[in-house]
C-alpha positions as a Markdown table, in Angstrom:
| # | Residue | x | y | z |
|---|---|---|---|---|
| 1 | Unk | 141.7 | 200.6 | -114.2 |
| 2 | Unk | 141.6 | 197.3 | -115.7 |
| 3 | Unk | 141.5 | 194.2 | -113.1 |
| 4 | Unk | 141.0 | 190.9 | -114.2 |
| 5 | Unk | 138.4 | 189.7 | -111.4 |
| 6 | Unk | 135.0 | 188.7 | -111.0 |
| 7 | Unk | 132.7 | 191.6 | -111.1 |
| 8 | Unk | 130.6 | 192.5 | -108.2 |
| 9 | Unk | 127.0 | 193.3 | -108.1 |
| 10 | Unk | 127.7 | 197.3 | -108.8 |
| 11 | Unk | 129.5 | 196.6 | -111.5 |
| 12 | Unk | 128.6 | 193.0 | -113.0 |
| 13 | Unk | 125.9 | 193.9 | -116.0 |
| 14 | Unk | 123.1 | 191.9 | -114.6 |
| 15 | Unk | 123.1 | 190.8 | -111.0 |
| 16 | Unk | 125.3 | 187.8 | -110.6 |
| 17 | Unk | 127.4 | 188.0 | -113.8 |
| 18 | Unk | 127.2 | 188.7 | -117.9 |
| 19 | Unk | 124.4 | 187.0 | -118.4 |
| 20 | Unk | 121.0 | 186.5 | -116.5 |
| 21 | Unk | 121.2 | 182.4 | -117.3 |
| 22 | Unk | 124.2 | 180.5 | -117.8 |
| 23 | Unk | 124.6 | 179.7 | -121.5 |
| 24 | Unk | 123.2 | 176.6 | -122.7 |
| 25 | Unk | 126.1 | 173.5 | -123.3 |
| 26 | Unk | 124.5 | 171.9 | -125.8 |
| 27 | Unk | 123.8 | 174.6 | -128.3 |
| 28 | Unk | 127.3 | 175.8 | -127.6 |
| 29 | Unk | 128.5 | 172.6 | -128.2 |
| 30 | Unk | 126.8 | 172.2 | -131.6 |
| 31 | Unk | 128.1 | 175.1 | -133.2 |
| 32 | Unk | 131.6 | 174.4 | -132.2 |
| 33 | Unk | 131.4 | 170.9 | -133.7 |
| 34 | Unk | 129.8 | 172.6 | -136.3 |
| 35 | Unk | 132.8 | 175.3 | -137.1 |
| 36 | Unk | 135.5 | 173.0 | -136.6 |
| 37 | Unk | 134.5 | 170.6 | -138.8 |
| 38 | Unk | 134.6 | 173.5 | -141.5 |
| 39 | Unk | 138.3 | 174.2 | -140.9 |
| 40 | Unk | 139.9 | 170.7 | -142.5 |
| 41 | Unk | 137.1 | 171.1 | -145.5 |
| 42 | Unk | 138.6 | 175.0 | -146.3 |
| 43 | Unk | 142.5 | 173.6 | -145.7 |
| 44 | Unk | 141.3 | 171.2 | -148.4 |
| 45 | Unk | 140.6 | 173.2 | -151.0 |
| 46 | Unk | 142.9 | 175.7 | -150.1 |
| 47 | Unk | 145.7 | 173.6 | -151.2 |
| 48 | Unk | 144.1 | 172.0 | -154.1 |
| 49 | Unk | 142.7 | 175.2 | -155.4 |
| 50 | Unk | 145.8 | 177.7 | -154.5 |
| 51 | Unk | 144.2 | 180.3 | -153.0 |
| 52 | Unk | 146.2 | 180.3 | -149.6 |
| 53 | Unk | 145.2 | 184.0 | -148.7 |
| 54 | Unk | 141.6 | 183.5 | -148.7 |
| 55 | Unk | 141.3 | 180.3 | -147.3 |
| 56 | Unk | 143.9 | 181.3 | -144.4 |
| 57 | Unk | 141.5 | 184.4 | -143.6 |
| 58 | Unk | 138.5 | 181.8 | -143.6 |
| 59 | Unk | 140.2 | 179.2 | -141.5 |
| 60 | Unk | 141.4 | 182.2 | -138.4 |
| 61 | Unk | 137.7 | 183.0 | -138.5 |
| 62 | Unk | 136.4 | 179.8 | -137.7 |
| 63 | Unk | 139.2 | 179.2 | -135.6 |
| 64 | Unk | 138.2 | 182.7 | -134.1 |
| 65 | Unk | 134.1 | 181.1 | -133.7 |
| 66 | Unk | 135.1 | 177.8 | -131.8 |
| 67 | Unk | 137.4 | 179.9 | -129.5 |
| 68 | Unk | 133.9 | 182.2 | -129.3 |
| 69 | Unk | 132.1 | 179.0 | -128.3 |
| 70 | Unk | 134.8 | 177.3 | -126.1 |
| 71 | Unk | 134.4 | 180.5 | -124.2 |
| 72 | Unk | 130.7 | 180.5 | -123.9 |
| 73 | Unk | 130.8 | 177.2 | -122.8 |
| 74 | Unk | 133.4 | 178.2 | -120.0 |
| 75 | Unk | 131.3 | 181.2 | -118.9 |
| 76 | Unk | 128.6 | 178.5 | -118.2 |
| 77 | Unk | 130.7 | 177.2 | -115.4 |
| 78 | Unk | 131.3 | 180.8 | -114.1 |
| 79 | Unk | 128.8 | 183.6 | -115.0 |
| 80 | Unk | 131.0 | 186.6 | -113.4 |
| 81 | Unk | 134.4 | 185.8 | -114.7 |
| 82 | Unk | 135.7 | 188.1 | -116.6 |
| 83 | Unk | 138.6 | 186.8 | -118.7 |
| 84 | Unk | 136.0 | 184.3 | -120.3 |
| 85 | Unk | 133.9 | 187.0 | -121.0 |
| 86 | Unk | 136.5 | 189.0 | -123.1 |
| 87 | Unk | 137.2 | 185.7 | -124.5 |
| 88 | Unk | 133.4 | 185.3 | -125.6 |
| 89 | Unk | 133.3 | 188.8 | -126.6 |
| 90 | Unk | 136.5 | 189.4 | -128.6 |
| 91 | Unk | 136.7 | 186.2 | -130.6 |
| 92 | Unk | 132.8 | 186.7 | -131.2 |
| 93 | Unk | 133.2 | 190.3 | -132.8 |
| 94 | Unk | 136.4 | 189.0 | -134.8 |
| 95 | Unk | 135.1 | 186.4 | -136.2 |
| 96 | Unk | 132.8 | 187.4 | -138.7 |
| 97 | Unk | 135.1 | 190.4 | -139.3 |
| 98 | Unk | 138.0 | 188.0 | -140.5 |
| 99 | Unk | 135.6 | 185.9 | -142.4 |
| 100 | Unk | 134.7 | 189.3 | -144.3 |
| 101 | Unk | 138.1 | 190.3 | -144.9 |
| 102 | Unk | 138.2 | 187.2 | -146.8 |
| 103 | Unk | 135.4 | 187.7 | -149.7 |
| 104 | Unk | 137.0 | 191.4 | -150.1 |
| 105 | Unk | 140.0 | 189.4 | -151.3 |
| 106 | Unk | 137.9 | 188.0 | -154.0 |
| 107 | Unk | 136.5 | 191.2 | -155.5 |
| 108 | Unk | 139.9 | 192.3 | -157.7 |
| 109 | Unk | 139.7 | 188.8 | -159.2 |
| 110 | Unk | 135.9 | 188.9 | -160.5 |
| 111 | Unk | 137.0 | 192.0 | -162.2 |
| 112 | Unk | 139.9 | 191.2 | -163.6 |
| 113 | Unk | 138.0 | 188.3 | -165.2 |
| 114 | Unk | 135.6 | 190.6 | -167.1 |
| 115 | Unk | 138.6 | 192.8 | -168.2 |
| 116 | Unk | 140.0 | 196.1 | -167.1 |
| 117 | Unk | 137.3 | 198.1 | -168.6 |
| 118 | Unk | 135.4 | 197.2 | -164.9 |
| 119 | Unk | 138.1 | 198.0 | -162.5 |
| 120 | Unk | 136.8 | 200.7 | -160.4 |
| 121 | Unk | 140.8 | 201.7 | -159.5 |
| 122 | Unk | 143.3 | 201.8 | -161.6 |
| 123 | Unk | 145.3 | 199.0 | -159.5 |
| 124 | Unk | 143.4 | 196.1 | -157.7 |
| 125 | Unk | 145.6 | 196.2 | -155.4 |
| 126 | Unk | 144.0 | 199.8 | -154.1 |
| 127 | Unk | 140.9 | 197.9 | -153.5 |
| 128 | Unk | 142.7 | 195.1 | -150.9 |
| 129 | Unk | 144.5 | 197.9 | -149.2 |
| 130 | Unk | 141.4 | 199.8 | -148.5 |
| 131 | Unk | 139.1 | 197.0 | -146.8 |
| 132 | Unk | 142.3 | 195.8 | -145.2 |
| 133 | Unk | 142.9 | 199.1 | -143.5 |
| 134 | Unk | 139.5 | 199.4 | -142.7 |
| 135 | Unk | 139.2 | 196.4 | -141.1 |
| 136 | Unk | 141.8 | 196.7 | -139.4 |
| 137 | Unk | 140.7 | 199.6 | -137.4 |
| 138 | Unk | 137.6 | 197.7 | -136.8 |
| 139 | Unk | 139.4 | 195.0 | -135.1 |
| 140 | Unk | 141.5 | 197.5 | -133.0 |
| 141 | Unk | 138.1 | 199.1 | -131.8 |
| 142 | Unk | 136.3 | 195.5 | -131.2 |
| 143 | Unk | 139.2 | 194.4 | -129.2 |
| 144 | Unk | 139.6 | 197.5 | -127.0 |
| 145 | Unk | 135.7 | 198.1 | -126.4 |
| 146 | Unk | 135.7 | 194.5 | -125.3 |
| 147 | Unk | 138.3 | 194.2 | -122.8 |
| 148 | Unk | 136.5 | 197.6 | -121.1 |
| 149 | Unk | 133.5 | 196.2 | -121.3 |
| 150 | Unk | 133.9 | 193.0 | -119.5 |
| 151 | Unk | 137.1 | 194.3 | -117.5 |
| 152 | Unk | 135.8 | 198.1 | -116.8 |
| 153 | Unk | 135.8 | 198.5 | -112.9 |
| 154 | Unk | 133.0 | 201.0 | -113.2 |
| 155 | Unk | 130.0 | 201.5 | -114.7 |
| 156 | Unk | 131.5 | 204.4 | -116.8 |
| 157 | Unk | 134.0 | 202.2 | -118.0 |
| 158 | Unk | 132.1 | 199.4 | -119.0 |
| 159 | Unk | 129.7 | 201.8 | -120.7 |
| 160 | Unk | 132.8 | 203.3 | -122.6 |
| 161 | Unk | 133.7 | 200.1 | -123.8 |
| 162 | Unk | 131.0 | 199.2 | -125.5 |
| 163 | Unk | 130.7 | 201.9 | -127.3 |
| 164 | Unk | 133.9 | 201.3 | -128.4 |
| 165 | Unk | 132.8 | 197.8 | -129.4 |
| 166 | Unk | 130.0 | 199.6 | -131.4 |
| 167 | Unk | 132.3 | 201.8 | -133.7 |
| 168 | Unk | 134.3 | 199.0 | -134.4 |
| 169 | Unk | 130.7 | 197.0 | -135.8 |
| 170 | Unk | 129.9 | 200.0 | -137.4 |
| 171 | Unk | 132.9 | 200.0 | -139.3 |
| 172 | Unk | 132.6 | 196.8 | -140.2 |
| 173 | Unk | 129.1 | 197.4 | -141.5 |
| 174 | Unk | 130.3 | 199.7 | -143.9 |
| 175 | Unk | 133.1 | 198.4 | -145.2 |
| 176 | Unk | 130.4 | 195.6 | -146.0 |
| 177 | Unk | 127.8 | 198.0 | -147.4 |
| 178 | Unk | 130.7 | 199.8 | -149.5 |
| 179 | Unk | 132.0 | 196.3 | -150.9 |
| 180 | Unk | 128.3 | 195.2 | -151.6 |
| 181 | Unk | 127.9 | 198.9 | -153.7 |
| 182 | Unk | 131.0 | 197.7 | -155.5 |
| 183 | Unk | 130.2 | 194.2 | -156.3 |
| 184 | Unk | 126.7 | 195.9 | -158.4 |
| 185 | Unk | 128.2 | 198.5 | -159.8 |
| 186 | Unk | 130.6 | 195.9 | -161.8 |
| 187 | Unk | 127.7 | 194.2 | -162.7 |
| 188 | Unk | 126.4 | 197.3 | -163.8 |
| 189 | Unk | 129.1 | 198.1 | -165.9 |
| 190 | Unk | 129.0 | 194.4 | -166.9 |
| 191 | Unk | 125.2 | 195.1 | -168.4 |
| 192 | Unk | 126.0 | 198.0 | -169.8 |
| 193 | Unk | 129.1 | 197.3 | -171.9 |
| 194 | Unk | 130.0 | 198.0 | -175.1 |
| 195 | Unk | 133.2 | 195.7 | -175.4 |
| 196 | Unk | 133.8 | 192.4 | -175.9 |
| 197 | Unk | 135.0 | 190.3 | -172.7 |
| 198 | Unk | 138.2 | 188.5 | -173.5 |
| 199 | Unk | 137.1 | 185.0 | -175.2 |
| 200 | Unk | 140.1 | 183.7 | -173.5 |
| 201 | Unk | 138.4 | 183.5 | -169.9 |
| 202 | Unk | 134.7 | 182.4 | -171.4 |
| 203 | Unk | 135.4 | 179.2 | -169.8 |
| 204 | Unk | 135.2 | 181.1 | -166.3 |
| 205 | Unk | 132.5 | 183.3 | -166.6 |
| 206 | Unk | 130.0 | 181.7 | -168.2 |
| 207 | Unk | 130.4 | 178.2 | -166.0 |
| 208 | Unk | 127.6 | 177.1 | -163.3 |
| 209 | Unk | 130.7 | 177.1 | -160.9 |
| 210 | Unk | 131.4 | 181.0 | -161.3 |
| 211 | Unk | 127.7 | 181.9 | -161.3 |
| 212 | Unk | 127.1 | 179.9 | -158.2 |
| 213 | Unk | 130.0 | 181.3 | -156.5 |
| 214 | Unk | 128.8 | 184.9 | -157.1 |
| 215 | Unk | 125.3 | 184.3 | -155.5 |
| 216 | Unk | 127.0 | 182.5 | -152.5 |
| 217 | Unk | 129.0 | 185.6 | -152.1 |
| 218 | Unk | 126.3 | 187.8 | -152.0 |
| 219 | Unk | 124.3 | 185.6 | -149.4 |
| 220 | Unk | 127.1 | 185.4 | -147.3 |
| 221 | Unk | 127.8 | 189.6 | -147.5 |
| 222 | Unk | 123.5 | 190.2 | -146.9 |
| 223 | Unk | 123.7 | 187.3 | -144.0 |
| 224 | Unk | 126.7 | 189.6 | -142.7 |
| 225 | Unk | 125.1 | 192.9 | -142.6 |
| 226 | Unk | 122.0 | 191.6 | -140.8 |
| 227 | Unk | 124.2 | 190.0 | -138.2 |
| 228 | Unk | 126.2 | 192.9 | -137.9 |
| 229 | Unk | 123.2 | 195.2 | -137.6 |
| 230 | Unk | 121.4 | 192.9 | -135.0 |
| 231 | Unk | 125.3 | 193.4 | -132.8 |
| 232 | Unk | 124.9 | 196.9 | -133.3 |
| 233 | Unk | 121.7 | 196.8 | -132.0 |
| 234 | Unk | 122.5 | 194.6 | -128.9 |
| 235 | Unk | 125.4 | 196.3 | -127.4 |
| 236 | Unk | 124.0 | 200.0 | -127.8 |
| 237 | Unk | 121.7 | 199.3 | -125.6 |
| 238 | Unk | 124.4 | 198.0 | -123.2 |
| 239 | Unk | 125.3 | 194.6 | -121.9 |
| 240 | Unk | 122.3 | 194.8 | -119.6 |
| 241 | Unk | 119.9 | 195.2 | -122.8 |
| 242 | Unk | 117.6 | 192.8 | -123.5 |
| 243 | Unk | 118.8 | 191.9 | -127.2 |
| 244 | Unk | 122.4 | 191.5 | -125.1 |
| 245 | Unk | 121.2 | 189.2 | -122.9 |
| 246 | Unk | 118.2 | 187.4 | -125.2 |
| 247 | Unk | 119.6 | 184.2 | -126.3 |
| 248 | Unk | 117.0 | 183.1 | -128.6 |
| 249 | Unk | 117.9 | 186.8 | -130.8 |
| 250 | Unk | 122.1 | 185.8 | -130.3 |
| 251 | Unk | 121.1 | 181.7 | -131.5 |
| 252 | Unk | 119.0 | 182.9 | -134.5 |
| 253 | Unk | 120.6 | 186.3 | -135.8 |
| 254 | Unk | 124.1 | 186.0 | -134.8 |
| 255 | Unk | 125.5 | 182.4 | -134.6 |
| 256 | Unk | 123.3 | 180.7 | -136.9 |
| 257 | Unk | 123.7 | 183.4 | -139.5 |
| 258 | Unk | 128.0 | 183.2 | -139.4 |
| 259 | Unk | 127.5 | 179.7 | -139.3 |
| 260 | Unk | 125.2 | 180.0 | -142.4 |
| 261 | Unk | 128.1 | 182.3 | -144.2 |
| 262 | Unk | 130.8 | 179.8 | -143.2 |
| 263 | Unk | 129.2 | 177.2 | -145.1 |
| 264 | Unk | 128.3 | 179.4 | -147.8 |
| 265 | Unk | 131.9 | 180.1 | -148.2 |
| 266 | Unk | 132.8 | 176.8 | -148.1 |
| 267 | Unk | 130.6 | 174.8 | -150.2 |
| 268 | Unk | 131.4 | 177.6 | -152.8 |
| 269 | Unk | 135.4 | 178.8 | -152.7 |
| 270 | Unk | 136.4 | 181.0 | -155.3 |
| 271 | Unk | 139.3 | 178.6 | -156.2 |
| 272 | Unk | 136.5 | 176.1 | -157.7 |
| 273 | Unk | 135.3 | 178.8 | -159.5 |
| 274 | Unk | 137.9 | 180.4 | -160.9 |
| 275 | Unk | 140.6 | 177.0 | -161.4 |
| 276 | Unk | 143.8 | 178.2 | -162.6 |
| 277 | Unk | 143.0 | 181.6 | -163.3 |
| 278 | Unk | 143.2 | 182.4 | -159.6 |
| 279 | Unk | 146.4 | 183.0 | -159.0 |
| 280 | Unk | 146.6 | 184.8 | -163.0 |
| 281 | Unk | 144.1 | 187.1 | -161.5 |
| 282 | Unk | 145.5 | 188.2 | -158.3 |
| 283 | Unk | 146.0 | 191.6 | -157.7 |
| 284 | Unk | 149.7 | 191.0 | -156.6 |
| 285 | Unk | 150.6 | 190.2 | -160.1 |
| 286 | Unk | 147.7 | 192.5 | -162.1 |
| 287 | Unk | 149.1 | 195.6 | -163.4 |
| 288 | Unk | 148.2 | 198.6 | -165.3 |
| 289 | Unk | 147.5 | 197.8 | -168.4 |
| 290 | Unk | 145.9 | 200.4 | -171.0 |
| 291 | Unk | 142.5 | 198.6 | -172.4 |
| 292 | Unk | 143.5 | 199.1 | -176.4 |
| 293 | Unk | 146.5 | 197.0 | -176.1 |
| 294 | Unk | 144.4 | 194.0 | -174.7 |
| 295 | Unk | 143.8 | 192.2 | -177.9 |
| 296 | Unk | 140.2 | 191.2 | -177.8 |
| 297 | Unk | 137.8 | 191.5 | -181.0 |
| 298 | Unk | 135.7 | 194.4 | -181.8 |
| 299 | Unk | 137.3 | 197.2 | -179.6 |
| 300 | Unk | 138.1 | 199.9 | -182.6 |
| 301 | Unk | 135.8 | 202.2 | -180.9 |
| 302 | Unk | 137.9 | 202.5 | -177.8 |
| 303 | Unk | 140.8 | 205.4 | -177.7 |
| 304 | Unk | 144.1 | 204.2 | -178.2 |
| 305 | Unk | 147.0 | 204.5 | -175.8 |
| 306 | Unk | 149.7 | 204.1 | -178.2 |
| 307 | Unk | 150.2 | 207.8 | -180.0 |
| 308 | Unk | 151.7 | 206.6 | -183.1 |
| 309 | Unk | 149.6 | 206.3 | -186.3 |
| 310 | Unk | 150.4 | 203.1 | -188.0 |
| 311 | Unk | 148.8 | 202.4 | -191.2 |
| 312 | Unk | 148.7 | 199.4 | -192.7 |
| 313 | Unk | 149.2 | 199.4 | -196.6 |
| 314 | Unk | 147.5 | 196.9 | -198.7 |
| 315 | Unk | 150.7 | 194.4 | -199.6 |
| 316 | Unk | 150.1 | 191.2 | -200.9 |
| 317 | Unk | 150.0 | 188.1 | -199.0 |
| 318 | Unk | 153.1 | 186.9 | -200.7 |
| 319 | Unk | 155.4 | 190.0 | -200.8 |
| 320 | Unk | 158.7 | 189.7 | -199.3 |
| 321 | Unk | 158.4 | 192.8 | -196.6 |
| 322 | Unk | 159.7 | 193.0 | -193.5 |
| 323 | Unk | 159.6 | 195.7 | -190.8 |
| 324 | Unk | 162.0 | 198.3 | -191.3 |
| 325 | Unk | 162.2 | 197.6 | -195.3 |
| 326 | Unk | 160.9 | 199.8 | -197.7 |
| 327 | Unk | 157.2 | 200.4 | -198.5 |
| 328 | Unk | 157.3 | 201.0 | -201.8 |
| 329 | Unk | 154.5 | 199.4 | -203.3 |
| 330 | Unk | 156.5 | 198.8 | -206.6 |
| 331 | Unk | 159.4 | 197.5 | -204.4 |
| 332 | Unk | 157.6 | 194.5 | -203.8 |
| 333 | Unk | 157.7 | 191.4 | -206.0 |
| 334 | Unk | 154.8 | 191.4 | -208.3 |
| 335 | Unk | 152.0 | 188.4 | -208.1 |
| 336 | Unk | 152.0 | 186.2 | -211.0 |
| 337 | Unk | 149.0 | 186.5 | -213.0 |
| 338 | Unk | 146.7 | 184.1 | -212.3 |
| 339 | Unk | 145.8 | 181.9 | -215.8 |
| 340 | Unk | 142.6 | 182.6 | -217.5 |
| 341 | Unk | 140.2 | 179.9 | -217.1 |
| 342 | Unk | 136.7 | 178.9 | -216.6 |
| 343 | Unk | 134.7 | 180.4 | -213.2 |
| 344 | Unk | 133.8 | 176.9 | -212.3 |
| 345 | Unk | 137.5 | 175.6 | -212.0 |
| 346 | Unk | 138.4 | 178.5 | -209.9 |
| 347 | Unk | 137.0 | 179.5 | -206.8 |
| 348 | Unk | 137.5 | 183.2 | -207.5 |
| 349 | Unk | 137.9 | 184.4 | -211.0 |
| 350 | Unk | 140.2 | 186.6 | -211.9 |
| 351 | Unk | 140.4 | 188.1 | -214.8 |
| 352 | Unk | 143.8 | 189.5 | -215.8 |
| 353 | Unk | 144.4 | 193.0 | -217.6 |
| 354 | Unk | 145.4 | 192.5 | -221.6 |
| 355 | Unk | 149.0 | 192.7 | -222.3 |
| 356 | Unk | 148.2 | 192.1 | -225.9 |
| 357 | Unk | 144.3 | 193.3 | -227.1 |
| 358 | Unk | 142.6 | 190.5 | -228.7 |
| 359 | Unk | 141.9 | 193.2 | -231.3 |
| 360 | Unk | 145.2 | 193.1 | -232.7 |
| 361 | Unk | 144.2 | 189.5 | -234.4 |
| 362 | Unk | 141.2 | 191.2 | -236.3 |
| 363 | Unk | 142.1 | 191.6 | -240.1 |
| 364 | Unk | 142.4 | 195.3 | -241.1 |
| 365 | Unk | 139.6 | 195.9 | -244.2 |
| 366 | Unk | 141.1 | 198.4 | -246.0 |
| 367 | Unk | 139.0 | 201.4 | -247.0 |
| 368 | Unk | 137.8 | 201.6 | -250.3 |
| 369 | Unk | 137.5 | 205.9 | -249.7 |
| 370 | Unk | 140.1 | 207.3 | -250.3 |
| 371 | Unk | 139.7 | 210.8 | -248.8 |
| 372 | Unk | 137.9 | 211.8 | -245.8 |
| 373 | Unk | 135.4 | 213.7 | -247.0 |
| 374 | Unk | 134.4 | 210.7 | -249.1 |
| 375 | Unk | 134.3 | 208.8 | -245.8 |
| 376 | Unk | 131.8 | 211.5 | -244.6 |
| 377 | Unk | 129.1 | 211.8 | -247.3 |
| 378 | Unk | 125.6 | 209.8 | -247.0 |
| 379 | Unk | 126.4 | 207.9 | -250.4 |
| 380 | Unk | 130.2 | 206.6 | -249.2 |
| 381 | Unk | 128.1 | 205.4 | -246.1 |
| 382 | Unk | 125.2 | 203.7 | -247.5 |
| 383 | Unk | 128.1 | 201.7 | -250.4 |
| 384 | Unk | 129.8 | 201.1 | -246.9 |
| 385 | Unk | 127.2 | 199.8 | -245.0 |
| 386 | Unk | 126.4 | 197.6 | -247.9 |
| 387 | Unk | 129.3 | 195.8 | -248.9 |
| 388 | Unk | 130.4 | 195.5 | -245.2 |
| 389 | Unk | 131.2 | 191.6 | -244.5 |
| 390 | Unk | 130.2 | 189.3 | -242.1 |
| 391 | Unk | 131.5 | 188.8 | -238.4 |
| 392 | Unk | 132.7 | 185.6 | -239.0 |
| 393 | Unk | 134.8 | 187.2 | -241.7 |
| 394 | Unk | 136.0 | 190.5 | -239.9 |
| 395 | Unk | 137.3 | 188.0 | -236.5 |
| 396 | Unk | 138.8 | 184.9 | -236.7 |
| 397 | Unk | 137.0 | 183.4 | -233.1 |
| 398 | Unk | 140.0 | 180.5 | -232.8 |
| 399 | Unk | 142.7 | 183.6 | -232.9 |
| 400 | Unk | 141.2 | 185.7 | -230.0 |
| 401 | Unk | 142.1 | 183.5 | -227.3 |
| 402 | Unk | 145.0 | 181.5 | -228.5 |
């Protein structure tokens, strides 16, 4: 049964209270100052930027950190209290967890900026849903395993608690190690495409913003997996441990490393990164589109989603067609012929086919044979070949061409 008193030497964790030594004011007092002063900074750029989701998740952590701290701070003035103890512990677990949820939110939007062709789901959306659900069960279990294990009446109970406590940080630490699996694997695909990204968002991707925005977000993830790994660590060997109770391990390798990722996160916001396109790429308004039918250059090889041949017939630029008319080639108007002049007047020369053969203002000789057997025999040919007149007089040159 849960009472909310101070615990007693059988079943305080250390003899006197939580801790072994009260928790030192000033450090305590640093790191709130420290948090809050984070919280106007990401309400800043949370309305200048647009991203209210994000920055609301970011803001209830740090919100979530000073309340950690304030409670630290009260637990100075009373070791063995419990309710400040749950306080500490609950707000110190959800913190980080919140802060978390918050760069999951991010992930749909990096790929939808290098197209559909790196969605791991078919839906963004999915990918929200599933760290949101996760996380949500690890809050549940944080929350529950800490108000057993400073409220448990027994040892049994406190014991059970924090065990509790550790399945909810274990969860946590996956959904982190399955978001960090994610976030190279895109960039996998990224390497190792064959497409062109849409020129369109060039402008994102390929600014210092976006670039430093991706290496803040994977500092931030690796600074929460070792923080969540040192918890881990700390309350499976129970609150009487010595990593528990060691506060140059909790200074070093828990608060300074959430207060490390709260900065991260807030020197770099996604909103800066992204402008605009933010709320273009939100999963809320992302649907399923089919990769063919995103017009972006050099994508033939990809399958179609449309079943319908269309061919395109070679009309000329200035035929009168319309959808739905006829495409009868001879249907069309026909293109004037283009005038015959010098190649260095036009920039392509055309030359047109003959209406009327030049050959038809060459003067007929007539033949001086006058069978064709005469026409045939070596002595017809040589008298031919003989009397045969010049060029000049067999083609007039200023009739060709007039």
């Amino acid at each position: 049964m849960l009472i909310a008193r101070e615990c007693k030497s059988d079943t305080c964790p250390v003899p006197g209270g939580f801790f072994e030594s009260s928790p030192g004011l000033a450090g305590n007092a640093f790191l709130l100052a420290a948090f809050a002063s984070l919280i106007p900074l990401n309400i800043y750029t949370g309305v200048r930027y647009k991203a209210p989701l994000y920055v609301s998740l970011i803001v209830i952590g740090l919100v979530l950190e000073v309340v950690s701290h304030v409670g630290k701070i009260l637990i100075h003035a009373d070791i063995a209290n419990p309710i400040y103890f749950s306080v500490y512990l609950v707000a110190n677990l959800w913190g980080p967890t919140v802060m978390a949820t918050a760069m999951y939110t991010a992930l749909p939007h990096i790929m939808a900026i290098y197209g559909p062709e790196c969605r791991i789901v078919s839906r963004p959306i999915y990918i929200n849903i599933f760290f949101l659900t996760l996380n949500i069960f690890a809050l549940a279990f944080q929350a529950v395993g800490s108000v057993f294990a400073s409220n448990g009446t027994t040892a049994a109970e406190m014991a059970q608690g924090t065990n509790m406590a550790v399945a909810g940080l274990a969860m946590q630490f996956a959904s982190l190690t399955i978001f960090m699996v994610m976030y190279y694997y895109i960039n996998y695909r990224i390497a190792h495409r064959r497409y062109i990204i849409d020129p369109k968002l060039a402008v994102i991707f390929l600014s210092s913003k976006f670039k430093t925005f991706l290496i803040g977000i994977q500092l931030a993830a690796f600074l929460l997996i070792v923080r969540v790994a040192v918890r881990i660590g700390a309350l499976s060997t129970g609150l009487s441990g010595g990593l528990f109770q060691s506060e140059v391990v909790t200074y070093l390798l828990d608060d300074t490393a959430v207060l490390l990722t709260a900065i991260i996160l807030s020197l770099a916001p996604p909103g800066r990164a992204f402008g605009p396109s933010w709320k273009d790429t939100t999963p809320f308004t992302l649907q399923k589109i089919c990769p063919s039918r995103i017009r972006l250059p050099l994508r033939s090889h990809e399958r179609s989603c449309i079943r319908t041949r269309v061919i395109s017939q070679p009309y000329p630029l200035n035929s009168t067609f319309t959808p739905g008319s006829s495409r009868s080639y001879n249907a069309l108007n026909t293109p004037p012929v283009p005038s015959i002049t010098s190649p260095a007047l036009n920039g392509v020369y055309m030359r047109p086919a003959y209406e009327v053969s030049p050959v038809a203002a060459v003067p007929f000789l007539a033949s001086e044979a006058s069978s064709p057997r005469e026409l045939m025999s070596p002595i017809r040919k040589k008298k031919m070949w003989a009397s045969t007149p010049d060029a000049s007089q067999m083609v007039n040159p200023n009739g060709i061409w007039s």
